[in-house]
DOVEXLO-721962 format. One record per residue (C-alpha): chain; residue in three letters; x, y, z. Coordinates in nm, 2 decimals, decimal comma. Layout:
! residues N
LODREN | torke | vexlum | u | v | w
LODREN | A | ala | X | Y | Z .
...
This chain:
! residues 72
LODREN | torke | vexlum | u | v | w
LODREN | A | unk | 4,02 | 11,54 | 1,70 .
LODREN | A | unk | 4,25 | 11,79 | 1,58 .
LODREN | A | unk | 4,24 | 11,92 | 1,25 .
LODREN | A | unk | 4,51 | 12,18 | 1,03 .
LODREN | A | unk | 4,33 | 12,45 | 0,80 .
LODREN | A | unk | 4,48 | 12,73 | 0,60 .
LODREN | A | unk | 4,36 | 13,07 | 0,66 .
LODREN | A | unk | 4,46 | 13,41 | 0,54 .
LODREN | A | unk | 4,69 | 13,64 | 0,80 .
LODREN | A | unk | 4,48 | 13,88 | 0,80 .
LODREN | A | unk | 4,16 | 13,67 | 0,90 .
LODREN | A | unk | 4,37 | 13,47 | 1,17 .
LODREN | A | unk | 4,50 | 13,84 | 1,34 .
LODREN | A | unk | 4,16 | 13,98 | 1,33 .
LODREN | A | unk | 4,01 | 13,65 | 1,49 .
LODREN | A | unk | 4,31 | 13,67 | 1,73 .
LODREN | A | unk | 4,22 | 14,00 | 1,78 .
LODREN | A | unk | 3,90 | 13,94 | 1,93 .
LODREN | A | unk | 3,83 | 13,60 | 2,10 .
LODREN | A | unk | 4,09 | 13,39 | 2,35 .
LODREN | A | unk | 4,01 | 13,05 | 2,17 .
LODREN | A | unk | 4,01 | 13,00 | 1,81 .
LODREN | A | unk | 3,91 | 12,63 | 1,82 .
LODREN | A | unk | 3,63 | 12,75 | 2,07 .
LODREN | A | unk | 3,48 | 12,96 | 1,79 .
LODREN | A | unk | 3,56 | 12,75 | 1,50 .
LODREN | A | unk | 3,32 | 12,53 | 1,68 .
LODREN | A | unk | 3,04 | 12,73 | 1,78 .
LODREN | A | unk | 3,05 | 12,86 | 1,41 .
LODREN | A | unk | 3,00 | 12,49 | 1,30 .
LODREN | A | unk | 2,79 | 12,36 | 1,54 .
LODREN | A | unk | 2,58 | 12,66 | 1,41 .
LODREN | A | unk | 2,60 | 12,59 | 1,06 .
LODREN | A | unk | 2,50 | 12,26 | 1,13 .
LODREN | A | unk | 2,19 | 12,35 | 1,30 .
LODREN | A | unk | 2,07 | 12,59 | 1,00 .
LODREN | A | unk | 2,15 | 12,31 | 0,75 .
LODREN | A | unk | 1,95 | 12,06 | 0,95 .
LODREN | A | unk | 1,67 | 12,28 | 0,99 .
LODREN | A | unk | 1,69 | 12,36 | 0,62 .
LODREN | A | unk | 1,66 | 12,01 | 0,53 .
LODREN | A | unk | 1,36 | 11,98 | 0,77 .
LODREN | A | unk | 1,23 | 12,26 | 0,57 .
LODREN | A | unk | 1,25 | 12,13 | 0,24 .
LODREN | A | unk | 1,08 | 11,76 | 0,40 .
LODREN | A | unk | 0,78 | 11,90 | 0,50 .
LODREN | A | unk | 0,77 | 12,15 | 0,21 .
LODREN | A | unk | 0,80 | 11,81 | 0,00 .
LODREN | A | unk | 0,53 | 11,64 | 0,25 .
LODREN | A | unk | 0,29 | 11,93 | 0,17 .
LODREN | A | unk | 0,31 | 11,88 | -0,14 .
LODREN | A | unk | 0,26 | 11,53 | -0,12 .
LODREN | A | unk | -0,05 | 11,63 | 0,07 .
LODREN | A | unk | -0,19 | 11,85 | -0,16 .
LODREN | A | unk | -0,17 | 11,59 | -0,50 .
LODREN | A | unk | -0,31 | 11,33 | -0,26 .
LODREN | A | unk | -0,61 | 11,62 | -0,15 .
LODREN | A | unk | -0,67 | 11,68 | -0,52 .
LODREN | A | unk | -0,69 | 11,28 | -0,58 .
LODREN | A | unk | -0,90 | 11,26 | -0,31 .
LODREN | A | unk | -1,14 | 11,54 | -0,44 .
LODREN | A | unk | -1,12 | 11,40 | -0,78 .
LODREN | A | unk | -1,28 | 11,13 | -0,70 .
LODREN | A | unk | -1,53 | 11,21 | -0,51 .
LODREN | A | unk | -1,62 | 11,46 | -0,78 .
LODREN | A | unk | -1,65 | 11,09 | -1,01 .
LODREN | A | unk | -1,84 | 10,95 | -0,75 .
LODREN | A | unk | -2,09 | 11,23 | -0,70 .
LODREN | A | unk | -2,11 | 11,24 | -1,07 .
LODREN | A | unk | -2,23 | 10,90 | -1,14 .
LODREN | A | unk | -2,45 | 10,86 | -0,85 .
LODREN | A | unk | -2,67 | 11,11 | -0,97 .
């Protein structure tokens, strides 16, 4: 799919400047932003899933704390 974006001069010589295909590197710059969000968002799940972990731990140890308790 093509796509029209407005850049500065001065950042479209300097990318001119150094790489034979702009689209090429538009892309790889993408693709490689996409990978660092999606492995942000896989850091924040399991962050969220430890925590998760942990409350369910505490209930866990809680009541068998209870249990311990009235059984003497």
């Amino acid at each position: 799919m093509k796509i029209s974006i407005s850049l500065p001069d001065e950042l479209v010589h300097y990318v001119d400047d150094r790489v034979e295909n702009r689209s090429r590197l538009i892309e790889g710059l993408l693709q490689a932003w996409r990978k660092q969000q999606e492995k942000q968002a896989m850091v924040e799940a399991c962050l969220l899933l430890d925590e998760l972990s942990n409350d369910e731990d505490a209930a866990w140890q809680q009541a068998a704390i209870i249990d311990w308790e009235v059984s003497g």
